[in-house]
VOBA-1610 file (N, C-alpha, C; in pm, whole numbers, padded with zeros to 5 digits, always signed):
BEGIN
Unk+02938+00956-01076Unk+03001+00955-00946Unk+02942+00848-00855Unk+02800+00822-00871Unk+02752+00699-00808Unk+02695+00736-00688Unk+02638+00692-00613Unk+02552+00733-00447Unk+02613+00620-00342Unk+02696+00569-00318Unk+02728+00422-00261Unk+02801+00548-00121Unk+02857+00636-00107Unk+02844+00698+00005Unk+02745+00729+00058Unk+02611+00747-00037Unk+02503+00826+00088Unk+02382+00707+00117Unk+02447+00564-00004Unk+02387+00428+00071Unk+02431+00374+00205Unk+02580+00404+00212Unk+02604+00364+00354Unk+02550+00442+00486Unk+02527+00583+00436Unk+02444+00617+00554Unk+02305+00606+00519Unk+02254+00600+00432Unk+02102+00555+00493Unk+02049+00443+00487Unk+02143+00335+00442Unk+02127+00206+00448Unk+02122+00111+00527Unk+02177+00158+00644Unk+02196+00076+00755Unk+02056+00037+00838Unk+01960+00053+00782Unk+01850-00012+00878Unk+01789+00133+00973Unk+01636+00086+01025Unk+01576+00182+01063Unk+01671+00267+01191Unk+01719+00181+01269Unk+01846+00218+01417Unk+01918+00275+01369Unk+02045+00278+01259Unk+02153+00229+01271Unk+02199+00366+01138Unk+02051+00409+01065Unk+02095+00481+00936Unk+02104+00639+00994Unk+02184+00740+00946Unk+02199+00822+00889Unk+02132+00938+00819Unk+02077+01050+00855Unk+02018+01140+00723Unk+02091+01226+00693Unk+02068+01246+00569Unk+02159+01341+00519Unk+02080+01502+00481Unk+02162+01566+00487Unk+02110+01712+00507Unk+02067+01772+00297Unk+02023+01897+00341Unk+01923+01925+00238Unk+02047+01943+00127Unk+02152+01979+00130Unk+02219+01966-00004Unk+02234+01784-00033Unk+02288+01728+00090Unk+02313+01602+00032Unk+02223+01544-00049Unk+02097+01541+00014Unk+01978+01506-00035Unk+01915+01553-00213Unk+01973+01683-00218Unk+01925+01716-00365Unk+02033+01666-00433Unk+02166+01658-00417Unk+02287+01587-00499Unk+02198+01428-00507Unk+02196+01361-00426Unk+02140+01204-00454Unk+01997+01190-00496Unk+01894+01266-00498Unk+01738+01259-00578Unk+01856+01324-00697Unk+01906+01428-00758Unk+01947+01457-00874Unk+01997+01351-00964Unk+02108+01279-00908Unk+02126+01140-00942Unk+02051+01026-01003Unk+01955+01049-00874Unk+01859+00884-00906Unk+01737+00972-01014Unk+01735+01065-01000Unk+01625+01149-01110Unk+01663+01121-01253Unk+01802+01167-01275Unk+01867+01176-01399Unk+01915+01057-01491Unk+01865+00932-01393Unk+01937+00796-01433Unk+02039+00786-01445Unk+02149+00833-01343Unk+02346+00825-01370Unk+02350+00703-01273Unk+02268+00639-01192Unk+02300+00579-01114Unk+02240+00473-01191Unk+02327+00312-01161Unk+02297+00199-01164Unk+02106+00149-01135Unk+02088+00068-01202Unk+01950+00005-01144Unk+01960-00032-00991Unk+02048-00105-00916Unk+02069-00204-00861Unk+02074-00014-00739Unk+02145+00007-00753Unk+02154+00167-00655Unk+02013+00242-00658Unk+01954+00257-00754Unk+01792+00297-00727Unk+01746+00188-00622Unk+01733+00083-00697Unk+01734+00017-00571Unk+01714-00016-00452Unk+01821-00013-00441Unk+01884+00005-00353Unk+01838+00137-00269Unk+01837+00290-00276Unk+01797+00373-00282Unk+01645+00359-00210Unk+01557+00323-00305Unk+01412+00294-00274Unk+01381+00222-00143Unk+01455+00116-00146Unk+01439+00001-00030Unk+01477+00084+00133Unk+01627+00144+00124Unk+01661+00221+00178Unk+01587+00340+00284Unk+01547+00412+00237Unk+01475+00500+00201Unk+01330+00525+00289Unk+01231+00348+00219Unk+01142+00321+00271Unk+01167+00251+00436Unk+01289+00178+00431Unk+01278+00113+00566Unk+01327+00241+00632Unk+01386+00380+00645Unk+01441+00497+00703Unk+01347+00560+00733Unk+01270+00606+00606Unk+01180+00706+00641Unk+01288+00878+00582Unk+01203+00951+00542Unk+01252+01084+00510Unk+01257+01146+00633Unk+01353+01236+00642Unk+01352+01312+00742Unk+01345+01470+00648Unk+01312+01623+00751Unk+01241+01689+00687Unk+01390+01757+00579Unk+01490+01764+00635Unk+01604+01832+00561Unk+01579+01729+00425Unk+01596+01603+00433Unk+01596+01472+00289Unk+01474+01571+00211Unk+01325+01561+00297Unk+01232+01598+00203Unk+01238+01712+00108Unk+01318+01808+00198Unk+01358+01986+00104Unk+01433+01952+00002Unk+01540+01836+00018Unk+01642+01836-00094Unk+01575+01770-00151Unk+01503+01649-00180Unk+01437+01570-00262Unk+01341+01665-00356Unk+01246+01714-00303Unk+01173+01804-00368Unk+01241+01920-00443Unk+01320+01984-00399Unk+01381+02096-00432Unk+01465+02031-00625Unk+01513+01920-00622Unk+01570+01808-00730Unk+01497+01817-00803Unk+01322+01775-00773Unk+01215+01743-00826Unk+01215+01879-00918Unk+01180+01969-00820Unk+01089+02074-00914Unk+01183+02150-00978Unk+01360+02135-00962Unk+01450+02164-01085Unk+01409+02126-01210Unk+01334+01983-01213Unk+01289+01865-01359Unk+01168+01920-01412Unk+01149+02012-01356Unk+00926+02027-01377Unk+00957+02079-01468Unk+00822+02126-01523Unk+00780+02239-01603Unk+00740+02352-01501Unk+00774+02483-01615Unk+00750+02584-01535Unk+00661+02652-01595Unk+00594+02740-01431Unk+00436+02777-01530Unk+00448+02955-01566Unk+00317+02983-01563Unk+00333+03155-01543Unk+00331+03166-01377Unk+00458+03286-01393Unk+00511+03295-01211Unk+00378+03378-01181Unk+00303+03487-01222Unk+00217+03590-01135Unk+00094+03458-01130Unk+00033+03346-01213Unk-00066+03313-01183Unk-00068+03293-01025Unk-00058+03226-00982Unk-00054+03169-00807Unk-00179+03046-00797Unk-00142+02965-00894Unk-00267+02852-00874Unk-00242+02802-00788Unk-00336+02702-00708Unk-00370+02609-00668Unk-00359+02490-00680Unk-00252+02407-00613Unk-00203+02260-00683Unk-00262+02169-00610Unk-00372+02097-00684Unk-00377+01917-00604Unk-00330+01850-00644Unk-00244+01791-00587Unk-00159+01671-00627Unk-00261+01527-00586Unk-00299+01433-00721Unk-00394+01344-00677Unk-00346+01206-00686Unk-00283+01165-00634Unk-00183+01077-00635Unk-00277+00914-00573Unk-00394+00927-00536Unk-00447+00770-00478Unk-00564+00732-00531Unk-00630+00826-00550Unk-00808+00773-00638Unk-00871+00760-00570Unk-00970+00643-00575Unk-01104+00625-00520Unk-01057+00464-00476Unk-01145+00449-00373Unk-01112+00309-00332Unk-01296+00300-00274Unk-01340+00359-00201Unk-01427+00311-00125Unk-01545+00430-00115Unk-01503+00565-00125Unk-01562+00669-00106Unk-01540+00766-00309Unk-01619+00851-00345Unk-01599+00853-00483Unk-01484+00991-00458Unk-01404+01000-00547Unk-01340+01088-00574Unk-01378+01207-00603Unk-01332+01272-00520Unk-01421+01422-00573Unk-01300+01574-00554Unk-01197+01516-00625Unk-01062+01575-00614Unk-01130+01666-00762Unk-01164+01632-00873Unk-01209+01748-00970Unk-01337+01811-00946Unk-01400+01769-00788Unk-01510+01857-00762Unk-01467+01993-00710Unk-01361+01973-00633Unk-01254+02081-00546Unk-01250+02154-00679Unk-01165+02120-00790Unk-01118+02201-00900Unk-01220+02269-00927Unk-01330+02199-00980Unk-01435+02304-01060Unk-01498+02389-00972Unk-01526+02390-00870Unk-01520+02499-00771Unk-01460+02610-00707Unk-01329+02567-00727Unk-01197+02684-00709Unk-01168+02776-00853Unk-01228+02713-00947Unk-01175+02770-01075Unk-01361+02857-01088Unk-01483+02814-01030Unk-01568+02911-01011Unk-01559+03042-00954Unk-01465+02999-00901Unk-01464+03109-00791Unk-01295+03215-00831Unk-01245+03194-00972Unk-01159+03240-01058Unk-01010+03190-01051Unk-00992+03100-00954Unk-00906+03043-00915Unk-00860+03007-01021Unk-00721+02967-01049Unk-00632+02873-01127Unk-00612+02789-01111Unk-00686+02620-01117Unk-00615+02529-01040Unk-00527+02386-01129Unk-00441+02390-01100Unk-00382+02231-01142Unk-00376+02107-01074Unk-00422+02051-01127Unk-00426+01915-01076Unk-00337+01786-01155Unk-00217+01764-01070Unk-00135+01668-01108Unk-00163+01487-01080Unk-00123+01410-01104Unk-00103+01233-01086Unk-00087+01165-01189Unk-00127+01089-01152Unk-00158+00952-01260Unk-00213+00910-01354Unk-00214+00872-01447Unk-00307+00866-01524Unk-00397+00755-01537Unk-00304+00647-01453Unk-00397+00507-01412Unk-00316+00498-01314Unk-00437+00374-01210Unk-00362+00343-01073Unk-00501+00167-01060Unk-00437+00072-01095Unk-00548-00047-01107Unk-00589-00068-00946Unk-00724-00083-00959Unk-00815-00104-00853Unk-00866+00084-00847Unk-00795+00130-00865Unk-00862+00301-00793Unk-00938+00360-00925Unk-00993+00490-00889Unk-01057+00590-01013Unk-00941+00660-00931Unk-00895+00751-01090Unk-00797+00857-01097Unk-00845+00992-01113Unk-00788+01058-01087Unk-00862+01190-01103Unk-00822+01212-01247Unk-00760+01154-01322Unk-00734+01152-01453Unk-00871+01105-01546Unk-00874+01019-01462Unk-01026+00938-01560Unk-01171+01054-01544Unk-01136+01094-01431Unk-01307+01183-01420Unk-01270+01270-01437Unk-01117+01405-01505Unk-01122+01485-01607Unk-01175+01418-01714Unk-01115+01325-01753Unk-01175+01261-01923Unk-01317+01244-01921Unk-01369+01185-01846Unk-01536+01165-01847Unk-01573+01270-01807Unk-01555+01369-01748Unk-01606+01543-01715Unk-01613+01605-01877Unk-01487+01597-01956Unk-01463+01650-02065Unk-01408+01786-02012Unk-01308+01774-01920Unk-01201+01882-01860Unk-01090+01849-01948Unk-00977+01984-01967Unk-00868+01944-01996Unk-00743+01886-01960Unk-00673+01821-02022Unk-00581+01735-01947Unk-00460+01811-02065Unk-00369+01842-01950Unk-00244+01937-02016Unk-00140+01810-02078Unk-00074+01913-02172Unk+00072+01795-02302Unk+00145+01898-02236Unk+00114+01976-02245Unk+00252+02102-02204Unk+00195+02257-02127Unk+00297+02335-02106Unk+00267+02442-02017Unk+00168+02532-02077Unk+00147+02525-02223Unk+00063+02642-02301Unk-00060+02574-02276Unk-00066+02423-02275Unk-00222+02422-02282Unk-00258+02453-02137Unk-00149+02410-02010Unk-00220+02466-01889Unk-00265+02638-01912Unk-00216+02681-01946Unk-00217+02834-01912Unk-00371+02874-02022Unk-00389+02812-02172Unk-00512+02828-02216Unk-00609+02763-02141Unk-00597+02671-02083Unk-00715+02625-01969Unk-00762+02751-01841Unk-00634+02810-01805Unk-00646+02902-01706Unk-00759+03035-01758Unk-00676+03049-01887Unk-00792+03167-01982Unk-00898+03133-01968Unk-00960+03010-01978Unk-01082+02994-01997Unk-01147+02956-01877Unk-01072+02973-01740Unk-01123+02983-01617Unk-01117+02826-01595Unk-01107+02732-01686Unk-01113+02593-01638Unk-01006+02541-01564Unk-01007+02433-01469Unk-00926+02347-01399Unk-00862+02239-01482Unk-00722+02232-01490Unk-00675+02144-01534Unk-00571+02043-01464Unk-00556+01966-01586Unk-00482+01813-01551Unk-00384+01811-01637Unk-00283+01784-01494Unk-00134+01759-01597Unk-00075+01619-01521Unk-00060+01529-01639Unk-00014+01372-01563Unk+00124+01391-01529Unk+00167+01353-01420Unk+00340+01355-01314Unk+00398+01349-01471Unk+00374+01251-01537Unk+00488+01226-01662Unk+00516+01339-01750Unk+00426+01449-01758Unk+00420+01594-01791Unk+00505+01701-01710Unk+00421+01667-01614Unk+00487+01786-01519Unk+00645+01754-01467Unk+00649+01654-01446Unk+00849+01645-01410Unk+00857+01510-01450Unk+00811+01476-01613Unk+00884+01367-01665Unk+01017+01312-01573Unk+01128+01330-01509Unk+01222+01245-01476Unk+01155+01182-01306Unk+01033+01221-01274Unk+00981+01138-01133Unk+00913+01010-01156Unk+00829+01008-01302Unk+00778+00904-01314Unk+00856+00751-01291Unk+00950+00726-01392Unk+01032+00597-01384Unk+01056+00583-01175Unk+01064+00663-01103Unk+01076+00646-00964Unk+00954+00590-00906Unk+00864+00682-00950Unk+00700+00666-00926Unk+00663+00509-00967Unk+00730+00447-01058Unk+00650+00296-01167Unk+00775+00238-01056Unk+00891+00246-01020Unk+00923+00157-00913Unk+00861+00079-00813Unk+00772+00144-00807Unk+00676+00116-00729Unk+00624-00041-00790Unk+00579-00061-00880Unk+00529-00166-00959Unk+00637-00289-00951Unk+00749-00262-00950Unk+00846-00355-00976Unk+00903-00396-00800Unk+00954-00336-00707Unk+00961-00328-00572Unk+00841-00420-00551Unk+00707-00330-00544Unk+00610-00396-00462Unk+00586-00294-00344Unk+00669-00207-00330Unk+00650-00078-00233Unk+00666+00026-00288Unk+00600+00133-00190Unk+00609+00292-00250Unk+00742+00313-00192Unk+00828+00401-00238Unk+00898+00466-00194Unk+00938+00658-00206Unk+01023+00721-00179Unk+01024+00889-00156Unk+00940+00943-00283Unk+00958+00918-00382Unk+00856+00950-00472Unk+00727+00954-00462Unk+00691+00911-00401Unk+00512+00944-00371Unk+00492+01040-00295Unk+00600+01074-00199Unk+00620+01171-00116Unk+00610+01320-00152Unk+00729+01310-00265Unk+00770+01415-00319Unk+00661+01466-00396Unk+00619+01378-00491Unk+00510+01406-00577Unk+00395+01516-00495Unk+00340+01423-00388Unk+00253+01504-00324Unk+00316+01641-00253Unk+00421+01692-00218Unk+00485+01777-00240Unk+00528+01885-00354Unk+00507+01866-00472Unk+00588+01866-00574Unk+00524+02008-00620Unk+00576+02108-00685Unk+00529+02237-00715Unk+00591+02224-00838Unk+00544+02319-00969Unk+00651+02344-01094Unk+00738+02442-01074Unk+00837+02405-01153Unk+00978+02527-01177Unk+00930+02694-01154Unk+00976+02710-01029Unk+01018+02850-01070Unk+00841+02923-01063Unk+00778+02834-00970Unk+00625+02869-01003Unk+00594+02917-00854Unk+00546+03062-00796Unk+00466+03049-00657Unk+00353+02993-00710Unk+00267+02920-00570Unk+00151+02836-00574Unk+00100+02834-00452Unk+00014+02783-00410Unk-00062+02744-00347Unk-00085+02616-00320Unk+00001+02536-00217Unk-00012+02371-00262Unk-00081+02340-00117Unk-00192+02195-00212Unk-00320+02141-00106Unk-00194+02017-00072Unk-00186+02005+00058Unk-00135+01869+00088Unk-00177+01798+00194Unk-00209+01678+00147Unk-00286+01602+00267Unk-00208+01452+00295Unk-00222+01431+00448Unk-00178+01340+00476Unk-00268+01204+00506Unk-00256+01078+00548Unk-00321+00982+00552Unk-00336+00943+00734Unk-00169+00922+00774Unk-00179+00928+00877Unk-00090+01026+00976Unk-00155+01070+01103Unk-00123+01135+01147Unk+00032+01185+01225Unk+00108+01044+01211Unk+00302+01089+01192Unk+00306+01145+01082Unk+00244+01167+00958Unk+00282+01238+00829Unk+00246+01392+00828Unk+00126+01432+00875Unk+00054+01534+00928Unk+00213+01631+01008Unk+00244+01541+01081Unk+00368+01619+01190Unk+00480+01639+01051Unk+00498+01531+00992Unk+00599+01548+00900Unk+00611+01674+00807Unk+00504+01642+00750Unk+00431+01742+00640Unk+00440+01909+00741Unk+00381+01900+00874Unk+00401+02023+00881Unk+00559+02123+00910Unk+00613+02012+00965Unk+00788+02040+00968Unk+00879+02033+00816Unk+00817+01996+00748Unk+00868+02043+00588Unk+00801+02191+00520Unk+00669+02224+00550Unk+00623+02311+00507Unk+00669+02436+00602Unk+00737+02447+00722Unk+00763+02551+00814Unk+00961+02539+00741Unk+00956+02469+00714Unk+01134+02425+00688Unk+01141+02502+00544Unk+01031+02484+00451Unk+01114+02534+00327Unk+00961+02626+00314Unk+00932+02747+00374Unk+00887+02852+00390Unk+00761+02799+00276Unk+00662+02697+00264Unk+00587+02701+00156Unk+00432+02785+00204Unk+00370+02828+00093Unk+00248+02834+00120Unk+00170+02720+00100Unk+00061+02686+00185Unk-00001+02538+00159Unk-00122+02551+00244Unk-00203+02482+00251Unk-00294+02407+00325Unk-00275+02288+00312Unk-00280+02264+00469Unk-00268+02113+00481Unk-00401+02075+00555Unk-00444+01925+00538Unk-00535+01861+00612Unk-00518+01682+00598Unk-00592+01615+00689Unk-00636+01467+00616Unk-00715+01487+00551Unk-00632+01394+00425Unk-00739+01394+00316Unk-00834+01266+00331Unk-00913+01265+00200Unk-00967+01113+00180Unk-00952+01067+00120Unk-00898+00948+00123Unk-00833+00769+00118Unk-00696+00861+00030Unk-00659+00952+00079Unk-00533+00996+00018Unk-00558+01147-00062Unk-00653+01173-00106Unk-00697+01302-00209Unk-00676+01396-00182Unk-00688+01522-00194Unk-00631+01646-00133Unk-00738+01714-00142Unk-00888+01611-00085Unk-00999+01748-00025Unk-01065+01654+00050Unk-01156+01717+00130Unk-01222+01768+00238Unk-01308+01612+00209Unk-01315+01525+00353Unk-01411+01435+00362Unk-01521+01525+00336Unk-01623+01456+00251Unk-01751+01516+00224Unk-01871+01503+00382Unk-01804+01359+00442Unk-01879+01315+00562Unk-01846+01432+00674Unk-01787+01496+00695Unk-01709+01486+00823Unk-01600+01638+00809Unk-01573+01758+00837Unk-01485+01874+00777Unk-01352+01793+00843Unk-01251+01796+00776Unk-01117+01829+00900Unk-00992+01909+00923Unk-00988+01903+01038Unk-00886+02030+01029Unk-00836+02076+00960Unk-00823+02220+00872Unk-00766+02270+00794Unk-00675+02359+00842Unk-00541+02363+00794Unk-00426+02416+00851Unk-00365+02549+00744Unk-00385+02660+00758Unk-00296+02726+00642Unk-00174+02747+00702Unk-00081+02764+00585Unk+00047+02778+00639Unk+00109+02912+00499Unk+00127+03043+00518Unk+00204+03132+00482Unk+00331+03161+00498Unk+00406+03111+00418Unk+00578+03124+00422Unk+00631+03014+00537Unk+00540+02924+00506Unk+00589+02855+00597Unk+00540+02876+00798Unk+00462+02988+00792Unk+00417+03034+00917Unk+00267+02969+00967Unk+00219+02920+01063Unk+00086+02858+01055Unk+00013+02968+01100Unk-00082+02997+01038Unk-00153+03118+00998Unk-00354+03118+01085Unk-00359+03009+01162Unk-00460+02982+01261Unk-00609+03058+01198Unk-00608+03185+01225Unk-00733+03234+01183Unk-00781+03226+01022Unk-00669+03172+00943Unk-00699+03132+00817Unk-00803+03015+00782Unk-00780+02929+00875Unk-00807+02824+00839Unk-00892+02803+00932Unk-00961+02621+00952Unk-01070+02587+00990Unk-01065+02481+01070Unk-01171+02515+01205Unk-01168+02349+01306Unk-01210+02257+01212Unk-01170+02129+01276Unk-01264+02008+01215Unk-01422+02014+01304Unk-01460+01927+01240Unk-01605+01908+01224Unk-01622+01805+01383Unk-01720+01808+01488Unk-01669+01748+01590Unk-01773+01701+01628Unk-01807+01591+01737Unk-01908+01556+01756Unk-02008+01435+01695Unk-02143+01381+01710Unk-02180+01326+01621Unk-02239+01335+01514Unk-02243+01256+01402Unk-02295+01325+01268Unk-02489+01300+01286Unk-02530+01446+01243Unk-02635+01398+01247Unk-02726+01404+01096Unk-02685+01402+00966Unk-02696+01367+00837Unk-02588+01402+00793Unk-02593+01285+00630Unk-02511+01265+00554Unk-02509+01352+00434Unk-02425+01388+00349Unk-02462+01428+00231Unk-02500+01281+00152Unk-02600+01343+00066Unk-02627+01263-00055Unk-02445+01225-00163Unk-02448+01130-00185Unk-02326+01093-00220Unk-02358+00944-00331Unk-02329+00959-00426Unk-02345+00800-00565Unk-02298+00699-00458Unk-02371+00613-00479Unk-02352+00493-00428Unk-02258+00406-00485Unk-02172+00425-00613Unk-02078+00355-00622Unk-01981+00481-00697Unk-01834+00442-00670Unk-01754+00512-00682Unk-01669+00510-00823Unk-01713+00438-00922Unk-01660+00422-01041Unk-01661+00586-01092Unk-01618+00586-01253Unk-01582+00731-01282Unk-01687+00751-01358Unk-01748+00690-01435Unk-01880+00747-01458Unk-01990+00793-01374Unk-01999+00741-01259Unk-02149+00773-01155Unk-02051+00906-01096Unk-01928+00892-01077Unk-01875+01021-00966Unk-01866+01103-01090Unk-01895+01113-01215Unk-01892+01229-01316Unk-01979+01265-01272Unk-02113+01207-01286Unk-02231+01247-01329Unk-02272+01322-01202Unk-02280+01293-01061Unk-02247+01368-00992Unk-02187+01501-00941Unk-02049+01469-00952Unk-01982+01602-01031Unk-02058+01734-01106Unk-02125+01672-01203Unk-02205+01720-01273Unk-02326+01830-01215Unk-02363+01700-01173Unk-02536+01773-01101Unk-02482+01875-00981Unk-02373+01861-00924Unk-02328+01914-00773Unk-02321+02045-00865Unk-02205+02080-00935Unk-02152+02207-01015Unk-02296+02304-01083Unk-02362+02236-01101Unk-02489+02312-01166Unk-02579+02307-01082Unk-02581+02305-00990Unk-02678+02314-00862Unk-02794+02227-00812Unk-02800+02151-00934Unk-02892+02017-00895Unk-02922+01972-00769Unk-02856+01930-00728Unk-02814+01872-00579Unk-02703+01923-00528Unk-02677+01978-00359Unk-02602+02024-00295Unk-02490+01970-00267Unk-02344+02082-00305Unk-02266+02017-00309Unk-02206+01992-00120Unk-02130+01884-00093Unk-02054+01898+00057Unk-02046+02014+00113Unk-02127+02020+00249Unk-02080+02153+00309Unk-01888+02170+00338Unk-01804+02083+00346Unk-01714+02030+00384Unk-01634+02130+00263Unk-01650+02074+00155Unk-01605+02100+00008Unk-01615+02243-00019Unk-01731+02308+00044Unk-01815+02487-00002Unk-01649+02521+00179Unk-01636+02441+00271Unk-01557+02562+00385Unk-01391+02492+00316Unk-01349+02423+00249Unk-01264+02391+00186Unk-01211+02515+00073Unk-01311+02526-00012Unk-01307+02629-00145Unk-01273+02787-00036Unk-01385+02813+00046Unk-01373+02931+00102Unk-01236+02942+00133Unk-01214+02839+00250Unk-01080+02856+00328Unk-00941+02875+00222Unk-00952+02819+00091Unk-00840+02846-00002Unk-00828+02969-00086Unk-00943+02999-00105Unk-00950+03200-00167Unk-00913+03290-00074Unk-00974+03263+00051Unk-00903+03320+00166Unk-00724+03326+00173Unk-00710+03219+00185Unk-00571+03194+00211Unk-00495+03249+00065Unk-00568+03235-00058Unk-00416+03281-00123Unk-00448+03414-00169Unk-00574+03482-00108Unk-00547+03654-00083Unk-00434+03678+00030Unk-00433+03623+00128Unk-00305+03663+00199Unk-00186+03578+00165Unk-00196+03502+00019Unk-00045+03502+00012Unk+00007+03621-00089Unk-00148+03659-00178Unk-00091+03805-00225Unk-00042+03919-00198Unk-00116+03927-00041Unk-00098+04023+00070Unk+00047+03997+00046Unk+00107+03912+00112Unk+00248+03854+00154Unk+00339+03913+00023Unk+00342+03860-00088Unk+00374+03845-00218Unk+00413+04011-00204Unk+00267+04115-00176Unk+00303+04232-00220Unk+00392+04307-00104Unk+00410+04312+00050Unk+00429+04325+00129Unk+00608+04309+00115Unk+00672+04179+00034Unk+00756+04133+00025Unk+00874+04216-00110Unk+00739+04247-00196Unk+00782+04366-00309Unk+00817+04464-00255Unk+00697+04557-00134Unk+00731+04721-00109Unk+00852+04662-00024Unk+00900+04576+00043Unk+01045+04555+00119Unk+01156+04608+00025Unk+01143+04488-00090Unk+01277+04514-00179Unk+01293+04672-00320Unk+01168+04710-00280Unk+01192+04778-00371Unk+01303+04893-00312
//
């Protein structure tokens, strides 16, 4: 059928375009997901898109497309999703420090992205140098869960039809809704618990008018250099959100004022020194981020009251 109607409305430039509402929006990500549309209309699409900006109805339908494509997990687990979509640039990654800590503490957690991203460490690479598992399919997530460990499932796993959107990126030269979504992105048919963090603070507003719009459970915060945990320097605001409701006493001020010590932190951010780290933090060697220990708390917290919720929602319908 083609998308060249819902290019003319969002094509017209940042003034001049159009959004289209949450069905339109999952009919055209379904499209450009499924490859029925032309190259030249992805495109098209992408370019679009990026000079527009999502609005929050686009983001529900986009996502909602997405996690039709996923894999689906076990519905009673209620893990914990980081979506790790940027790496390390300057500060070390410590997106599988979050994991092995949440999964101490019996948690289920998955951790989705990339499996490479040139110039960054992936949270892909410091599962592999951890010697964590990295999921092929839904059984090995769920034997990882048995064994209390945190796992890794690469985007190309979890909703094979986002990737080719995601590698647009490479060919463009810009990101476009796909990075979005991704960090959004939950599996089929799965309740969860999703960490989502923003970079800058118009996304923060965004992010929280999508998560009140399509009733999610989440914590949100700024992350670092993109990650979905807790500056180790510095706490920041942590936001829970239950059914979409912002839930205040759940969650946590930021950290305020001036700093008056640092954590100990590797001096370079490659994936071997942030393993080894990793390492020593998890076994008590050296102390892990106070930041990271009110991070872990604030998320066991929060998804006992989404069980609360969960069960509250049962004695209704029964």
């Amino acid at each position: 059928m083609g998308i060249a109607n819902y290019l003319k409305d969002i094509g017209r430039g940042k003034e001049g375009a159009r959004s289209l509402n949450d069905v339109q929006a999952e009919d055209l990500m379904s499209q450009v997901l499924d490859r029925t549309v032309s190259e030249a209309e992805r495109g098209a699409f992408a370019i679009s898109m990026r000079v527009k900006g999502e609005s929050t109805e686009e983001l529900v339908g986009f996502t909602k497309a997405a996690a039709a494509r996923s894999v689906a997990l076990d519905a009673t687990a209620l893990p914990v999703l980081l979506p790790s979509y940027n790496g390390a640039r300057k500060l070390p990654n410590l997106t599988a420090l979050l994991a092995l800590l949440l999964a101490q503490d019996g948690v289920p957690v998955l951790v989705h992205g990339p499996q490479q991203d040139p110039g960054r460490v992936t949270t892909h690479e410091l599962f592999a140098a951890l010697g964590l598992p990295i999921a092929r399919d839904a059984d090995d997530v769920h034997e990882a869960w048995r064994r209390h460990e945190p796992v890794f499932m690469p985007t190309g796993v979890l909703c094979p039809a986002l990737l080719p959107l995601l590698d647009l990126r490479w060919v463009l030269g810009l990101r476009n809704p796909a990075h979005t979504i991704a960090k959004l992105l939950a599996p089929r048919d799965t309740p969860c618990l999703r960490v989502v963090n923003y970079t800058h603070p118009e996304y923060g507003v965004a992010h929280t008018r999508f998560l009140q719009h399509s009733r999610a459970h989440a914590l949100l915060l700024r992350g670092t250099e993109g990650e979905p945990v807790a500056d180790p320097r510095r706490l920041p605001r942590l936001e829970i959100f239950i059914d979409g409701v912002l839930r205040p006493e759940l969650g946590r001020a930021p950290q305020e004022g001036v700093l008056t010590e640092l954590p100990l932190l590797p001096r370079q951010c490659d994936a071997a020194s942030t393993a080894i780290y990793i390492q020593s933090a998890v076994s008590g060697e050296q102390p892990v981020p106070a930041a990271l220990l009110d991070q872990v708390e604030v998320l066991v917290r929060a998804r006992t009251a989404v069980r609360q919720f969960q069960q509250r929602q049962h004695e209704r319908s029964a």
